[in-house]
py3Dmol code that shows the C-alpha trace and the ligand (Angstrom):
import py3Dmol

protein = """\
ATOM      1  CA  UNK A   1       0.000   0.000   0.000  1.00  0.00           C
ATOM      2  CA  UNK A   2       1.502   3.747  -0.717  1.00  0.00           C
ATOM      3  CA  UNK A   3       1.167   6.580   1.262  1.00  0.00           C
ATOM      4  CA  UNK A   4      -0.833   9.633   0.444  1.00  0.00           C
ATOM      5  CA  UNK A   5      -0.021  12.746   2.601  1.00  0.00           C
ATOM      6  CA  UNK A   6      -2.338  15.472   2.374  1.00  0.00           C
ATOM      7  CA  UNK A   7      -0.445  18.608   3.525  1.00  0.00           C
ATOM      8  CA  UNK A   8      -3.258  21.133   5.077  1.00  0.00           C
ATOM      9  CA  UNK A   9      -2.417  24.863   6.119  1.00  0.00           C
ATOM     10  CA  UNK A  10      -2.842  28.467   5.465  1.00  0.00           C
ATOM     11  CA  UNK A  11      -0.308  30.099   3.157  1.00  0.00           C
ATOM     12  CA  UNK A  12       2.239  30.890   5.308  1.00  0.00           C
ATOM     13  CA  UNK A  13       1.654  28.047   7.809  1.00  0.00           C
ATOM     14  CA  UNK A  14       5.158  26.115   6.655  1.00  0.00           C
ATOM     15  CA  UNK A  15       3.815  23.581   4.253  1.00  0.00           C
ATOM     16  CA  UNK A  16       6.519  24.263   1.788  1.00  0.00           C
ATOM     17  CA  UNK A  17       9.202  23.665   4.003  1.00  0.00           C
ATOM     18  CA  UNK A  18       7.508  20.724   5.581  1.00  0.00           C
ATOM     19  CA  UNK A  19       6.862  19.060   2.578  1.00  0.00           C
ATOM     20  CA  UNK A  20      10.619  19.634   1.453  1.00  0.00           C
ATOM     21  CA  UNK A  21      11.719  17.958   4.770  1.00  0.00           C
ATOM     22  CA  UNK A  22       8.954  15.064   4.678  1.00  0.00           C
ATOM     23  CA  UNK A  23       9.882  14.303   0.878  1.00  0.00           C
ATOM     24  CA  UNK A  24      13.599  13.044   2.063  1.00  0.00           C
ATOM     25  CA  UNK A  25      12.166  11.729   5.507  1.00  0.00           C
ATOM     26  CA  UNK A  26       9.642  10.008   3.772  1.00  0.00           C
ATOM     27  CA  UNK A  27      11.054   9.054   0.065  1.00  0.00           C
ATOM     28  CA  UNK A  28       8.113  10.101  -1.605  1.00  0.00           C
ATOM     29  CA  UNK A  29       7.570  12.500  -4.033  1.00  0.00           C
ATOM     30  CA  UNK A  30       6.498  16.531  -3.373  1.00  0.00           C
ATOM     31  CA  UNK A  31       3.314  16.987  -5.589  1.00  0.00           C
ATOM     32  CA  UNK A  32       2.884  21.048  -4.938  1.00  0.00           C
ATOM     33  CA  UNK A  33      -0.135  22.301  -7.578  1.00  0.00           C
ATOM     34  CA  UNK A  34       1.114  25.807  -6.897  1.00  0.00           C
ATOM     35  CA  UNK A  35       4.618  24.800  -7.999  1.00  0.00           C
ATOM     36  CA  UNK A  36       3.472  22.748 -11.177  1.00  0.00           C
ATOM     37  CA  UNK A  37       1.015  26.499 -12.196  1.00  0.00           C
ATOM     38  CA  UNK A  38       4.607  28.380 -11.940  1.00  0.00           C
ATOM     39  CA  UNK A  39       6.526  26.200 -13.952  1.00  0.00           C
ATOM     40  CA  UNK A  40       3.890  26.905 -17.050  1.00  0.00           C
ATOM     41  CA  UNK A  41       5.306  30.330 -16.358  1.00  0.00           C
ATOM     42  CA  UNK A  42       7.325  30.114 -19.772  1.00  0.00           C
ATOM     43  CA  UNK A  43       4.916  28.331 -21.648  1.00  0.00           C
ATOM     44  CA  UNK A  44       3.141  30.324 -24.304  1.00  0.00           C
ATOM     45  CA  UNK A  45      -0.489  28.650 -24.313  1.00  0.00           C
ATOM     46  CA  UNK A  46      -3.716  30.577 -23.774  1.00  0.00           C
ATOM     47  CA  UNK A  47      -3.893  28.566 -21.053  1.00  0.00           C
ATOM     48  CA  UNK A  48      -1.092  28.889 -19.361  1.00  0.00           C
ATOM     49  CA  UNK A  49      -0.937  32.528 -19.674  1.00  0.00           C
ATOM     50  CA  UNK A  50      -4.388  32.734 -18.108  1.00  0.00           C
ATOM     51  CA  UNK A  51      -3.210  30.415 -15.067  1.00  0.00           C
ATOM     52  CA  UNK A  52      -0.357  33.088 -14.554  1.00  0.00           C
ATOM     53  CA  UNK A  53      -3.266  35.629 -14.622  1.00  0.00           C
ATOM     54  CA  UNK A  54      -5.633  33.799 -12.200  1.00  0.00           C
ATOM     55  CA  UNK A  55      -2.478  33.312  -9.939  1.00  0.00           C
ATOM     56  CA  UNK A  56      -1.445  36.870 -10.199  1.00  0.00           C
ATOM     57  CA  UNK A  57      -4.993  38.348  -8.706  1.00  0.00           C
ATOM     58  CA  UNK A  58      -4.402  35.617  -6.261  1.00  0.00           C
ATOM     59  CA  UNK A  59      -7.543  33.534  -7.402  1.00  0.00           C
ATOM     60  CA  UNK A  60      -8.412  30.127  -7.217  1.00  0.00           C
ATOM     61  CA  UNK A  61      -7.617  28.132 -10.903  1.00  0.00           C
ATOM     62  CA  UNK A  62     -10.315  26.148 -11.941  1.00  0.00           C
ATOM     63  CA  UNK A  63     -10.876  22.633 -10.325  1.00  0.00           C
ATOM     64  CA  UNK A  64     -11.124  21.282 -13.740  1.00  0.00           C
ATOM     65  CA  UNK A  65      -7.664  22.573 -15.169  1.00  0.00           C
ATOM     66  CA  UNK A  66      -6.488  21.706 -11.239  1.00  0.00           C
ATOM     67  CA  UNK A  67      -7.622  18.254 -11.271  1.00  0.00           C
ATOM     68  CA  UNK A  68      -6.451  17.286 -14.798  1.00  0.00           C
ATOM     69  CA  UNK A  69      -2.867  18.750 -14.011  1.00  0.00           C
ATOM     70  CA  UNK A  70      -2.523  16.755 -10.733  1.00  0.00           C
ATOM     71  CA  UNK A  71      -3.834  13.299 -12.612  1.00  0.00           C
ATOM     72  CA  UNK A  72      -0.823  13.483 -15.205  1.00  0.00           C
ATOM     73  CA  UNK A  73       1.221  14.216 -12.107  1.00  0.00           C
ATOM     74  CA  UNK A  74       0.153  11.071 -10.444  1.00  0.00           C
ATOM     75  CA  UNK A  75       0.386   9.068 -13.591  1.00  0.00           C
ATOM     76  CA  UNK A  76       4.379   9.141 -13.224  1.00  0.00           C
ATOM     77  CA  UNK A  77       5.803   6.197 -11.608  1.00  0.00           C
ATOM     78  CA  UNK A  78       7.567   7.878  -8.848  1.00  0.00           C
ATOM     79  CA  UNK A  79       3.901   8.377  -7.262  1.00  0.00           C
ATOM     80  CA  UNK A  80       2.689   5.092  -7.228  1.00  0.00           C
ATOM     81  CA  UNK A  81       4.083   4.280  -3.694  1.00  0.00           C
ATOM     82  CA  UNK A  82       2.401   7.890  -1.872  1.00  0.00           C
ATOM     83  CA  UNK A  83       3.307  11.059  -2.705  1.00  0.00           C
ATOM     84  CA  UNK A  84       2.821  14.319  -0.552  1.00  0.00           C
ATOM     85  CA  UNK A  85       0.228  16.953  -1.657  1.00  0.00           C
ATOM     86  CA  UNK A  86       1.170  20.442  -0.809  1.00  0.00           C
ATOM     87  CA  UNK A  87      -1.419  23.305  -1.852  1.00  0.00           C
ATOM     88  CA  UNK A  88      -3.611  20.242  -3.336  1.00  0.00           C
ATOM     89  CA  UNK A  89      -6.576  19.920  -3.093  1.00  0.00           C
ATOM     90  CA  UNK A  90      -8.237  23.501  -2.079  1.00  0.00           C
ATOM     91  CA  UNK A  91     -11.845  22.885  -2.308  1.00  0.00           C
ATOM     92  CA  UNK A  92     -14.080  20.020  -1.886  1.00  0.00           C
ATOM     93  CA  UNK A  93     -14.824  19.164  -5.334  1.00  0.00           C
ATOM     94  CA  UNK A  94     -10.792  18.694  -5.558  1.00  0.00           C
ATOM     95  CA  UNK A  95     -10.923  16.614  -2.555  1.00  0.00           C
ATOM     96  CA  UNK A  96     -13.607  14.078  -3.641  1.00  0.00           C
ATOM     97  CA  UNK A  97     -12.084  14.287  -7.726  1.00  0.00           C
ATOM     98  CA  UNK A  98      -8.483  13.023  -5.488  1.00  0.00           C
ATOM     99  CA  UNK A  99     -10.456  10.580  -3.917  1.00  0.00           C
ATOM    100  CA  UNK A 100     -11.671   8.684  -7.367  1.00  0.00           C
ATOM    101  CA  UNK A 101      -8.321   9.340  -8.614  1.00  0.00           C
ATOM    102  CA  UNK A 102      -6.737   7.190  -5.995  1.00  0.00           C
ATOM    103  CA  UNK A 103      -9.505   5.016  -6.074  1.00  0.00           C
ATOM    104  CA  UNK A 104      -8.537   3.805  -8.975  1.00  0.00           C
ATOM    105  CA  UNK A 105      -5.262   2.180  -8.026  1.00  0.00           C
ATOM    106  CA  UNK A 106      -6.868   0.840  -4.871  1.00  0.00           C
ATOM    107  CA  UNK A 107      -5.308   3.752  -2.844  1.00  0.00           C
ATOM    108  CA  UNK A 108      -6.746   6.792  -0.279  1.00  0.00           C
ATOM    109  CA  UNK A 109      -5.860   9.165   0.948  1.00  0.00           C
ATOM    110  CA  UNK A 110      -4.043   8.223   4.661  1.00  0.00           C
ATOM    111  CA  UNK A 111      -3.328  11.343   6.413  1.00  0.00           C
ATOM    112  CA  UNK A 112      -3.965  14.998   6.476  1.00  0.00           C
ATOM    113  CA  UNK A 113      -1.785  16.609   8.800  1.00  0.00           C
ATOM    114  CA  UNK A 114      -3.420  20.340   9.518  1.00  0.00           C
ATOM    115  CA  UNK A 115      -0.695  23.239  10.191  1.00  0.00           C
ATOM    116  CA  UNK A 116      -2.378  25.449  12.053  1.00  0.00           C
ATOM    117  CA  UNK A 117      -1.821  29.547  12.324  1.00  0.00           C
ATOM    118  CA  UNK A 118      -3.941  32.402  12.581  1.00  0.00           C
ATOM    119  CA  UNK A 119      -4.760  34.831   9.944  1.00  0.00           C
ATOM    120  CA  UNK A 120      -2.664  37.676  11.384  1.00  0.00           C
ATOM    121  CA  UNK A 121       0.349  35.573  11.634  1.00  0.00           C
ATOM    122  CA  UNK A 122       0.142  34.281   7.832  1.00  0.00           C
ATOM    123  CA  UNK A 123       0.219  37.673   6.262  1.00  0.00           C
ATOM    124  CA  UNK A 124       2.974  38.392   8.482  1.00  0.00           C
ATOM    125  CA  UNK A 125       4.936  35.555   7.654  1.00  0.00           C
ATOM    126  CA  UNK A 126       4.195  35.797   3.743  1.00  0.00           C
ATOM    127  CA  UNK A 127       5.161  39.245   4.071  1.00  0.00           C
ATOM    128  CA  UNK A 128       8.451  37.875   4.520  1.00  0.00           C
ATOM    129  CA  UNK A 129       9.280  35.327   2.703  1.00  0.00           C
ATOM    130  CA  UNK A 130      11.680  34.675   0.208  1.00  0.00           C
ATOM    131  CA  UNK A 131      12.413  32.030  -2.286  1.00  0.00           C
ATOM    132  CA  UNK A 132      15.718  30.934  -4.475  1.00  0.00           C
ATOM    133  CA  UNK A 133      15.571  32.230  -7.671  1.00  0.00           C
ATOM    134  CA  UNK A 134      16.632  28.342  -9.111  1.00  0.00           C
ATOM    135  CA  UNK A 135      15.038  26.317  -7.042  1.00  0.00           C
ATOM    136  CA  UNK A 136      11.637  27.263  -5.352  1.00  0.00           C
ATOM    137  CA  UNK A 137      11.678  24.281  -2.819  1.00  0.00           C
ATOM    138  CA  UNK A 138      14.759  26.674  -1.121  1.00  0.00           C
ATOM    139  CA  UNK A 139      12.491  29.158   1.182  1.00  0.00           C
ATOM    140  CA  UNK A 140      13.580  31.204   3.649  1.00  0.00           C
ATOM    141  CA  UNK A 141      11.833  33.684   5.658  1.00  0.00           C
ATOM    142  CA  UNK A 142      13.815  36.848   7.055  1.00  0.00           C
ATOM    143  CA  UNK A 143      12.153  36.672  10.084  1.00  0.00           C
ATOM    144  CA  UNK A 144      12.050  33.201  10.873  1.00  0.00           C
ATOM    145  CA  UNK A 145      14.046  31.500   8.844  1.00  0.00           C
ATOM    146  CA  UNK A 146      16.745  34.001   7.478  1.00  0.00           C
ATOM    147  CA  UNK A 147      19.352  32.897   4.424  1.00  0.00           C
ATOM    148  CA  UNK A 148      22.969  33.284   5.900  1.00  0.00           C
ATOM    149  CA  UNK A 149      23.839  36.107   3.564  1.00  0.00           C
ATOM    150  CA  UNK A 150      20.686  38.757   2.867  1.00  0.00           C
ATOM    151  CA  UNK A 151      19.095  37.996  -0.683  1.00  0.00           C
ATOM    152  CA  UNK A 152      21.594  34.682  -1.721  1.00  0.00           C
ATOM    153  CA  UNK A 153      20.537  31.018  -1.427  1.00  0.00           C
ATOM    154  CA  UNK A 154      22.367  28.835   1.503  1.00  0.00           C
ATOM    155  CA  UNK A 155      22.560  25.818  -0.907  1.00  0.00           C
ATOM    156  CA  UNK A 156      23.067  26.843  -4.031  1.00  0.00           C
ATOM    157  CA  UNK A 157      24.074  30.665  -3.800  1.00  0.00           C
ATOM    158  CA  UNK A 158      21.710  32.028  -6.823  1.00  0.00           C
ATOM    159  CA  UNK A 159      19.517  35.124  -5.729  1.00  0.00           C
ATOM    160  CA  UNK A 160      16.392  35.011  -3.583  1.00  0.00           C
ATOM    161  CA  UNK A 161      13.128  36.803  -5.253  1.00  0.00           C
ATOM    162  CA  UNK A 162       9.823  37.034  -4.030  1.00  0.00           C
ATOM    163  CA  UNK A 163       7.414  35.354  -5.309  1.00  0.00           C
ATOM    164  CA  UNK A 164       5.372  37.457  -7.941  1.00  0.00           C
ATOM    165  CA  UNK A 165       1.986  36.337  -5.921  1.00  0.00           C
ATOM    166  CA  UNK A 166       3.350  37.121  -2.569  1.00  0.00           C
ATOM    167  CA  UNK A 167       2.024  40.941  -2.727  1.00  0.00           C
ATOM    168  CA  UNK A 168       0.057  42.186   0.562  1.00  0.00           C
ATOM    169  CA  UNK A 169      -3.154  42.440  -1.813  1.00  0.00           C
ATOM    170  CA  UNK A 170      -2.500  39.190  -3.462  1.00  0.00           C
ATOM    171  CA  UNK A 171      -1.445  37.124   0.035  1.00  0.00           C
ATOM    172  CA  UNK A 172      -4.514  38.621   1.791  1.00  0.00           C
ATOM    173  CA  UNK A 173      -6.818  37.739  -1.170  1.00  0.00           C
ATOM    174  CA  UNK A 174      -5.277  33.880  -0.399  1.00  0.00           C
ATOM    175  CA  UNK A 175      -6.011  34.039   2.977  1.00  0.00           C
ATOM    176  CA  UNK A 176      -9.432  34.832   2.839  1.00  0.00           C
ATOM    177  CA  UNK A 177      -9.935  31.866   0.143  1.00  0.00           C
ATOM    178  CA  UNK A 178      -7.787  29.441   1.831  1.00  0.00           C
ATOM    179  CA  UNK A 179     -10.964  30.325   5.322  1.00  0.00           C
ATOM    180  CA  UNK A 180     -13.700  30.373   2.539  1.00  0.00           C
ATOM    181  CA  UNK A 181     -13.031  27.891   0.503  1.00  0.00           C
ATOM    182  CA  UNK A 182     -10.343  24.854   1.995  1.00  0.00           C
ATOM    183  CA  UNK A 183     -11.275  25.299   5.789  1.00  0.00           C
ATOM    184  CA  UNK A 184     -14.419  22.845   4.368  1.00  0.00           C
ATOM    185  CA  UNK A 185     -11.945  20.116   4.102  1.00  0.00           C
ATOM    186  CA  UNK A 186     -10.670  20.188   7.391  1.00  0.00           C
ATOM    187  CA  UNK A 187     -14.799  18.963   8.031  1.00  0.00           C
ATOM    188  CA  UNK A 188     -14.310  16.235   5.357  1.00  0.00           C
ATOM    189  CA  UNK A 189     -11.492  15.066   6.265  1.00  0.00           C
ATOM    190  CA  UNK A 190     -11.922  14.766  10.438  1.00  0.00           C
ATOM    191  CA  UNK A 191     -15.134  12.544   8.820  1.00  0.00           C
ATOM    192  CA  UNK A 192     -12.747  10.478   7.812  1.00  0.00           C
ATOM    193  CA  UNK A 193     -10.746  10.250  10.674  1.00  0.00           C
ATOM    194  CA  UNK A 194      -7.474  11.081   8.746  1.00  0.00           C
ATOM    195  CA  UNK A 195      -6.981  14.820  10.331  1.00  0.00           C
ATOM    196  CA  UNK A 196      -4.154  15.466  12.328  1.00  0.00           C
ATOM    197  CA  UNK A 197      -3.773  18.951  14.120  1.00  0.00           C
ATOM    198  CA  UNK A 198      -0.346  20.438  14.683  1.00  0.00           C
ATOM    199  CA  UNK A 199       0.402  24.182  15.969  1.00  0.00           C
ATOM    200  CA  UNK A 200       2.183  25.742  13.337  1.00  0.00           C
ATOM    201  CA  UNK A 201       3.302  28.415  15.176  1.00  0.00           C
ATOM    202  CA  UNK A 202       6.592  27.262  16.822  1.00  0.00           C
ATOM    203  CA  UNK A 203      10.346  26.655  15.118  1.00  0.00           C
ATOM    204  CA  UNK A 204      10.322  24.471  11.636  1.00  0.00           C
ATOM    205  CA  UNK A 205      11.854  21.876  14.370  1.00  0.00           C
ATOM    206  CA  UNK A 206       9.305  21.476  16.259  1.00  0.00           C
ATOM    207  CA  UNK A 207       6.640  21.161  13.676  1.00  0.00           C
ATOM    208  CA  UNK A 208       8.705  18.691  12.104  1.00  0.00           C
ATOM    209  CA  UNK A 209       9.202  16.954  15.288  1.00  0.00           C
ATOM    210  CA  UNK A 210       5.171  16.373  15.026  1.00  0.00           C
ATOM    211  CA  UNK A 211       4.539  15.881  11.310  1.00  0.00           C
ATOM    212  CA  UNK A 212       6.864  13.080  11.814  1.00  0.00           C
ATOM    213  CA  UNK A 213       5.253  11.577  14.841  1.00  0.00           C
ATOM    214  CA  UNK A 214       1.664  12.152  13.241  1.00  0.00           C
ATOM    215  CA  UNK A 215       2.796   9.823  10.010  1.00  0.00           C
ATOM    216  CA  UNK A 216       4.809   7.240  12.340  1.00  0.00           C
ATOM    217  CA  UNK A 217       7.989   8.539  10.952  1.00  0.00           C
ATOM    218  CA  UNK A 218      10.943   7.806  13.215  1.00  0.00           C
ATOM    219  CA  UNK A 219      13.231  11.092  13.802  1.00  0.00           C
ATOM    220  CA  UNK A 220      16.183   9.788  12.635  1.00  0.00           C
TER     221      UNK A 220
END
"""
ligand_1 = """\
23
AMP
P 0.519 28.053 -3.665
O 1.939 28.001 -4.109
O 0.022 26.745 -3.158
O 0.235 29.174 -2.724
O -0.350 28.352 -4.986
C -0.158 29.547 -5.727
C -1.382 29.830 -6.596
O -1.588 28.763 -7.534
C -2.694 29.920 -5.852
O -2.912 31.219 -5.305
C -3.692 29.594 -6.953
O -3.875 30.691 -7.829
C -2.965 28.500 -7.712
N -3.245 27.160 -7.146
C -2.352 26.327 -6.544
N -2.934 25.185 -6.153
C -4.238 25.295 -6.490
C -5.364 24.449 -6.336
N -5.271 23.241 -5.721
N -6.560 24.885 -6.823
C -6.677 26.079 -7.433
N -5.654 26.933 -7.595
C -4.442 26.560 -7.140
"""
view = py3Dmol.view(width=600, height=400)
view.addModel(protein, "pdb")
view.setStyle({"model": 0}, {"cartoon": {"style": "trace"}})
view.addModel(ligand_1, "xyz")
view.setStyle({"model": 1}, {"stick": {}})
view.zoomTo()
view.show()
């Protein structure tokens, strides 16, 4: 049997970093929806330049073009054992289309751990963040998690940006959906008795220190 990680949290809440940390913990592969919408970023199709749109305004893409974009993600054979969703899914319709999709393979989802923050400390911490200009999955945060040198990359040394969606208007717009729109799942999921609740407001350590416990992951 795989295992299927459902990464729940506000924008902000760590599930980036998390996920980063889980995926060599765990061996299984980071599927981040947010991440796969940036890397069309080049791409000339209608389509992709209207995801790059939708993400700008800090909107919700459609579950359809969401749902089809995570099944070719699945179909590659480095998710057949689990994988961790990060950002994925955001609203219920998502949730029950991931459901079928795992169905099909005999698979469900087995755990949803919930990083939980408050609104006002999000938009702080998005406020701050910064990620390498090479490699997204390096995220640092000058508040809580500065870089060793301001503006360069630890591991790699390329320049840290911010993200083009991380404006106050933009961040406070994905708040507000994330409570609207994903809180839902947090319902649907407890039904299934796959929620896990961890305080996301303490050191990357110590959230770690729970994820890990929460998927019967030993430390070390
Ligand atoms: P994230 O990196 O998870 O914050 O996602 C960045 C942006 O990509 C979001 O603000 C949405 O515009 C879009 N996006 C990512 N994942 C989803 C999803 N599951 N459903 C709809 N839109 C998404």
């Amino acid at each position: 049997m795989g295992m299927y990680i459902v990464l729940m949290g506000v924008q902000g809440s760590g599930k980036g970093t998390q996920a980063a940390i889980l995926t060599q913990k765990a061996g299984l592969p980071h599927i981040t929806t947010g991440g796969l919408f940036r890397a069309m970023e080049s791409q000339e199709t209608p389509l992709a330049q209207e995801i790059q749109a939708i993400m700008k305004r800090g909107d919700l893409v459609p579950d359809a073009t969401t749902i089809q974009v995570v099944r070719e993600r699945l179909a590659q054979p480095d998710a057949a054992r689990g994988a961790i969703f990060d950002g994925f899914p955001r609203t219920l319709p998502q949730a029950e289309a991931l459901d079928k999709l795992l169905a099909e393979t005999g698979q469900a989802v087995n755990v949803v751990p919930y990083l939980k923050l408050s609104r006002d400390e999000a938009i702080s911490r998005i406020s701050s963040r910064w990620e390498c200009s090479l490699d997204p999955h390096h995220v640092y945060n000058v508040k809580t998690n500065p870089p060793k040198v301001v503006g360069v990359c630890d591991i790699d040394g390329a320049a840290l940006r911010q993200r083009p969606d991380d404006t106050p208007e933009a961040a406070a717009k994905r708040i507000d959906t994330f409570y609207e729109k994903t809180a839902p799942l947090l319902d649907f999921y407890q039904r299934k008795g796959v929620l896990r609740e961890i305080d996301a407001n303490r050191s990357i350590e110590q959230v770690t220190a729970d994820l890990l416990a929460a998927l019967n992951i030993p430390a070390r």
